[in-house]
DSSP file (Angstrom, degrees, kcal/mol; ACC not computed):
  #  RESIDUE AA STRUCTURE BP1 BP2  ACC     N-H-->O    O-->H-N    N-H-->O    O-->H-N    TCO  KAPPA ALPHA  PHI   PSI    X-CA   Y-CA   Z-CA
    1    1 A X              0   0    0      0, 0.0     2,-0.2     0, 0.0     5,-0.1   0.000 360.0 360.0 360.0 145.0    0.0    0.0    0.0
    2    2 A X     >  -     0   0    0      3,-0.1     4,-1.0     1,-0.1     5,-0.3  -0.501 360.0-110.0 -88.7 155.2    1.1    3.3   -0.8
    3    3 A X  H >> S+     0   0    0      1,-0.3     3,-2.5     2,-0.2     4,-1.7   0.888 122.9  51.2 -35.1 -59.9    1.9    6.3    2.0
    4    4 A X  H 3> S+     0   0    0      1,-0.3     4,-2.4     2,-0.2    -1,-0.3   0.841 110.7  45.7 -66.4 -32.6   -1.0    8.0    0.7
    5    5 A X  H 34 S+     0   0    0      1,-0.3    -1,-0.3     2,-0.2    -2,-0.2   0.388 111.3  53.1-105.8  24.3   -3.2    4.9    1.1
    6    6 A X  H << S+     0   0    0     -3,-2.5    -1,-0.3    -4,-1.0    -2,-0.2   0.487 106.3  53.4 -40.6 -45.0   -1.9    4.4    4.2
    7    7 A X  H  X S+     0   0    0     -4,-1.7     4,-2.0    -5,-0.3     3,-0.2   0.837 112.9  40.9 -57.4 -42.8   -2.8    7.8    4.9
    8    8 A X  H  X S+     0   0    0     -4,-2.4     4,-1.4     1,-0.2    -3,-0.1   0.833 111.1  53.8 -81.6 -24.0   -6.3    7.5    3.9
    9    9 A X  H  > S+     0   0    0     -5,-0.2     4,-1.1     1,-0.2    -1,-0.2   0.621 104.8  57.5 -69.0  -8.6   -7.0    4.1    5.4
   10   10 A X  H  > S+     0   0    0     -3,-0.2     4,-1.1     2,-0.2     5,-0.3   0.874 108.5  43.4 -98.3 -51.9   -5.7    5.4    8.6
   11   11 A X  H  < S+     0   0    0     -4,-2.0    -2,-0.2     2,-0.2    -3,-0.1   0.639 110.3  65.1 -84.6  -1.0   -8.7    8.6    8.7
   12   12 A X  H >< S+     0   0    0     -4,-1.4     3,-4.4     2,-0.2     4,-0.5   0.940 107.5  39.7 -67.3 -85.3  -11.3    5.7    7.5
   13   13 A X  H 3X S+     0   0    0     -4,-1.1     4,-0.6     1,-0.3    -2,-0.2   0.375 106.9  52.5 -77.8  16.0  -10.8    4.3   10.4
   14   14 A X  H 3X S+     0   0    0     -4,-1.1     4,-0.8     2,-0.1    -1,-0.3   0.320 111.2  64.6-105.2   6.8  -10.6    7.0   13.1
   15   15 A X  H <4 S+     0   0    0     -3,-4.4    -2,-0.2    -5,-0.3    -3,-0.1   0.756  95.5  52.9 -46.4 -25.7  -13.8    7.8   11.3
   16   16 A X  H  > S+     0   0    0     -4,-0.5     4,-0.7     1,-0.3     3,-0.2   0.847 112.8  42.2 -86.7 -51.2  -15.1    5.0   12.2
   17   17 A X  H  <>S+     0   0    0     -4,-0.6     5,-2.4    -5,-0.2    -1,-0.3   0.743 102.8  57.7 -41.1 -46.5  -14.4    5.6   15.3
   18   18 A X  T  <5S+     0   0    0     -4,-0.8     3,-0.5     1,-0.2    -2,-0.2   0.581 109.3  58.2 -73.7 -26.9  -15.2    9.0   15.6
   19   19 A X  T  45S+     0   0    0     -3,-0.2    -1,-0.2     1,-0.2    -2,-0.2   0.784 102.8  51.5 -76.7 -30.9  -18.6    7.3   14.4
   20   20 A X  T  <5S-     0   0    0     -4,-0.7    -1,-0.2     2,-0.1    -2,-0.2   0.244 126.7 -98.2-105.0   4.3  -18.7    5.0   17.3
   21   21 A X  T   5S+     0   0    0     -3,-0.5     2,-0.9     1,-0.2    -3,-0.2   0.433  70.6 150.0  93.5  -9.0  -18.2    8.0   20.1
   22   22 A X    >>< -     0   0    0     -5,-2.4     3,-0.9     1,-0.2     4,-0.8  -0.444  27.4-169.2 -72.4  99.9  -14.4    7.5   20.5
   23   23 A X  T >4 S+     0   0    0     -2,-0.9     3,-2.1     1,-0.2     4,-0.5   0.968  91.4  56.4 -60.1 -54.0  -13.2   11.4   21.4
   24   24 A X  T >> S+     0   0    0      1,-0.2     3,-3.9     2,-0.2     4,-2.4   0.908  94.4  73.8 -59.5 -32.9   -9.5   10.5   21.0
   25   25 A X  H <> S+     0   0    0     -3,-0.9     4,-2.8     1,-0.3    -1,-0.2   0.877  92.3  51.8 -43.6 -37.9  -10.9    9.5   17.5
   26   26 A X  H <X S+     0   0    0     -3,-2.1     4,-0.6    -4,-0.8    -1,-0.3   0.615  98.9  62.7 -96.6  22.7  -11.2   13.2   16.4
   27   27 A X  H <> S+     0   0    0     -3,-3.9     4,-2.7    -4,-0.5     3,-0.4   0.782 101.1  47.9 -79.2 -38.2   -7.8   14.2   17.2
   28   28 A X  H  X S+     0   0    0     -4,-2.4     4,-2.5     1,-0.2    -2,-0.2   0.926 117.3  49.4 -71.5 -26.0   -6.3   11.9   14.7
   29   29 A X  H  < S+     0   0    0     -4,-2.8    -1,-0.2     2,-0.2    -2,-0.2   0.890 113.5  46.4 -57.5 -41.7   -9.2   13.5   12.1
   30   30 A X  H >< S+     0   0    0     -4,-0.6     3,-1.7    -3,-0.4     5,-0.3   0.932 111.1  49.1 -75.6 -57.3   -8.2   16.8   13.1
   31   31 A X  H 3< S+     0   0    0     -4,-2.7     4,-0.3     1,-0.4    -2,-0.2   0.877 114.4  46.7 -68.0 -31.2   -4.3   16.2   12.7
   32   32 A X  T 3< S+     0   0    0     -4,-2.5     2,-0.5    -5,-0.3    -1,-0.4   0.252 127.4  19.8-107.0  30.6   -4.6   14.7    9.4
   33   33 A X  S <  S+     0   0    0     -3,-1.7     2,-0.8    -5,-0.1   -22,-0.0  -0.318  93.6  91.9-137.4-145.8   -6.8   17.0    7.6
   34   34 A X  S  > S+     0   0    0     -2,-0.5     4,-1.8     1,-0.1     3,-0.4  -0.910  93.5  55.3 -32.4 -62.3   -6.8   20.8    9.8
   35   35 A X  H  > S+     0   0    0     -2,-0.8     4,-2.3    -5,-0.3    -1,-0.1   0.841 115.9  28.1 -23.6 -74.3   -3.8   21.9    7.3
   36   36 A X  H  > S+     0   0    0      2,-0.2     4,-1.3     3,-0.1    -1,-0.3   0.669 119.6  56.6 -93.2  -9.6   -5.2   21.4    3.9
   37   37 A X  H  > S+     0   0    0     -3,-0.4     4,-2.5     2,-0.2     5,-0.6   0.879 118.0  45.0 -77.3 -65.7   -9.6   22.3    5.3
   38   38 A X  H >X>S+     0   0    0     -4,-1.8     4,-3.4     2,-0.2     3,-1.2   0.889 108.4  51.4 -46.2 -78.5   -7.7   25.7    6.5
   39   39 A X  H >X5S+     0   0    0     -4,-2.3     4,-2.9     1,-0.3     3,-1.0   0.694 120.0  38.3 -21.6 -76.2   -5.7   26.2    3.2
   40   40 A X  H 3<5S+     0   0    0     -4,-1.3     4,-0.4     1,-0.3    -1,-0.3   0.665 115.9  48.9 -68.1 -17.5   -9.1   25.8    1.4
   41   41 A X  H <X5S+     0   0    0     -4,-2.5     4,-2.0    -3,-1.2     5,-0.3   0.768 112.7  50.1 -30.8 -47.5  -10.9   27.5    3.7
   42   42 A X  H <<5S+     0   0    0     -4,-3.4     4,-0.4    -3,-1.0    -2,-0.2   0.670 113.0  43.0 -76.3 -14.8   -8.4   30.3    3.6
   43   43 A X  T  <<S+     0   0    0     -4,-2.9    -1,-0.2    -5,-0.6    -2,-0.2   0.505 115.9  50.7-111.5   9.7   -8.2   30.7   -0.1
   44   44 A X  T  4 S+     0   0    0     -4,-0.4    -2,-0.2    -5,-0.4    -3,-0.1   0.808 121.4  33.3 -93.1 -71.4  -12.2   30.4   -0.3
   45   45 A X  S  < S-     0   0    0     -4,-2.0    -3,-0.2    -5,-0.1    -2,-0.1   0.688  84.1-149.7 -46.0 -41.9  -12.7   33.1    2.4
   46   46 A X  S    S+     0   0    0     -4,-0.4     2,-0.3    -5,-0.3    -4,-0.1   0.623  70.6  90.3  76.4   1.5   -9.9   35.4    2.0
   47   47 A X     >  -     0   0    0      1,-0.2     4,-1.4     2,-0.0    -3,-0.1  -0.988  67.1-146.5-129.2 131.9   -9.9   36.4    5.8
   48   48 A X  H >> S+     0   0    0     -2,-0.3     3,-1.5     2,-0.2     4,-1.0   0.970 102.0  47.7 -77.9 -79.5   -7.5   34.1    8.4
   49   49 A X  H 3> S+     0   0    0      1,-0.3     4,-2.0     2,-0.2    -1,-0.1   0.520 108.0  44.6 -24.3 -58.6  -10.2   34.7   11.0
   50   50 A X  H 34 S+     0   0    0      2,-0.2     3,-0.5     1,-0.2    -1,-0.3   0.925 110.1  63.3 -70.6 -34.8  -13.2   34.0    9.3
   51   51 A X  H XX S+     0   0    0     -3,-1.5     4,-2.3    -4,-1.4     3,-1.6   0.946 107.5  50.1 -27.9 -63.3  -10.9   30.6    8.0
   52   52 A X  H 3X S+     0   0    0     -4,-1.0     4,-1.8     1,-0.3    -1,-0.2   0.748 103.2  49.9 -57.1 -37.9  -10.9   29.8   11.6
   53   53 A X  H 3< S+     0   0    0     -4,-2.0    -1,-0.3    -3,-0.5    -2,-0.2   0.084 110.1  50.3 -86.4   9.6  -14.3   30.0   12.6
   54   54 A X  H X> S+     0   0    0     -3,-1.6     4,-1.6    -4,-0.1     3,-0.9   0.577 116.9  46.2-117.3 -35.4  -15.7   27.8    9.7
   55   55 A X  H >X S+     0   0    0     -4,-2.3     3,-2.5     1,-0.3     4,-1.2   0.984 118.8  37.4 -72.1 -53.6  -12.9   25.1   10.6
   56   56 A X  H 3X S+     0   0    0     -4,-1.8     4,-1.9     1,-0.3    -1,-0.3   0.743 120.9  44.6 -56.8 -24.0  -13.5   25.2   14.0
   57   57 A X  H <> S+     0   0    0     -3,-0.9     4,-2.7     1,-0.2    -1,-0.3   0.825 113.2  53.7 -99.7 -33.2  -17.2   25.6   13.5
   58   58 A X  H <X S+     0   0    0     -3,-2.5     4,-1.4    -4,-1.6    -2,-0.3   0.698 111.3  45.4-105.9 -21.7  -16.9   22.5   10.6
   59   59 A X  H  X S+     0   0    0     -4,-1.2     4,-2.5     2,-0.2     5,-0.3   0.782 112.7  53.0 -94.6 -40.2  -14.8   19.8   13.6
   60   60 A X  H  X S+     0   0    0     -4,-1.9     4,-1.6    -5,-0.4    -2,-0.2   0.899 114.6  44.1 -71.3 -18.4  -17.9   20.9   16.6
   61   61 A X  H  X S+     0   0    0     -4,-2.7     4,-1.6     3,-0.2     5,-0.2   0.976 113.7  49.6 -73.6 -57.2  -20.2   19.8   13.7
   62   62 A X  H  < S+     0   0    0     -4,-1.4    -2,-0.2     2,-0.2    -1,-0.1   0.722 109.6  45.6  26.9 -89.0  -18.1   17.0   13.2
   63   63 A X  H >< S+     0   0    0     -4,-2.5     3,-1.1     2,-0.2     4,-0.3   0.892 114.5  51.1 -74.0 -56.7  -17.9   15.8   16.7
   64   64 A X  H 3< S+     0   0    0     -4,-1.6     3,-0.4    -5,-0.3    -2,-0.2   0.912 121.2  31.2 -59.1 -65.8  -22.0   16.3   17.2
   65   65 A X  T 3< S+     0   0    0     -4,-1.6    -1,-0.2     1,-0.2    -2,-0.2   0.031  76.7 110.6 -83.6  21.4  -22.9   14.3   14.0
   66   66 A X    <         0   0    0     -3,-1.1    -1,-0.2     1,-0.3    -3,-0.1   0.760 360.0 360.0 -80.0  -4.3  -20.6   11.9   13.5
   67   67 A X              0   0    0     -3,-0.4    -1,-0.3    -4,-0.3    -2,-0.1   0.597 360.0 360.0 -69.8 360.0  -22.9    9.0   14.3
């Protein structure tokens, strides 16, 4: 398997998790996407601030619906 699909097989399953109520689950979500969700947030938006407050706003939805 390649890095990448290592990578992705890895945030499948702290999805899964994350599905199943496991809180540690959405740090590993967080660490491997918050980088590139900001970028595109940040080049969508055009403001660092307002970037922040749709990620931040886009992980508490997250966290509440992931079942």
């Amino acid at each position: 398997m390649t890095r990448r699909g290592e990578a992705r097989a890895k945030l499948e399953a702290a999805m899964r998790r994350l599905a199943a109520g496991e809180r540690g689950a959405l740090a590993e979500v967080y660490q491997a996407t918050h980088a590139k969700l900001f970028g595109i947030c940040l080049r969508i938006l055009k403001d660092r601030k307002e970037a922040e407050d749709a990620v931040q706003d886009l992980y508490v939805s997250l966290w509440r619906r992931a079942d």
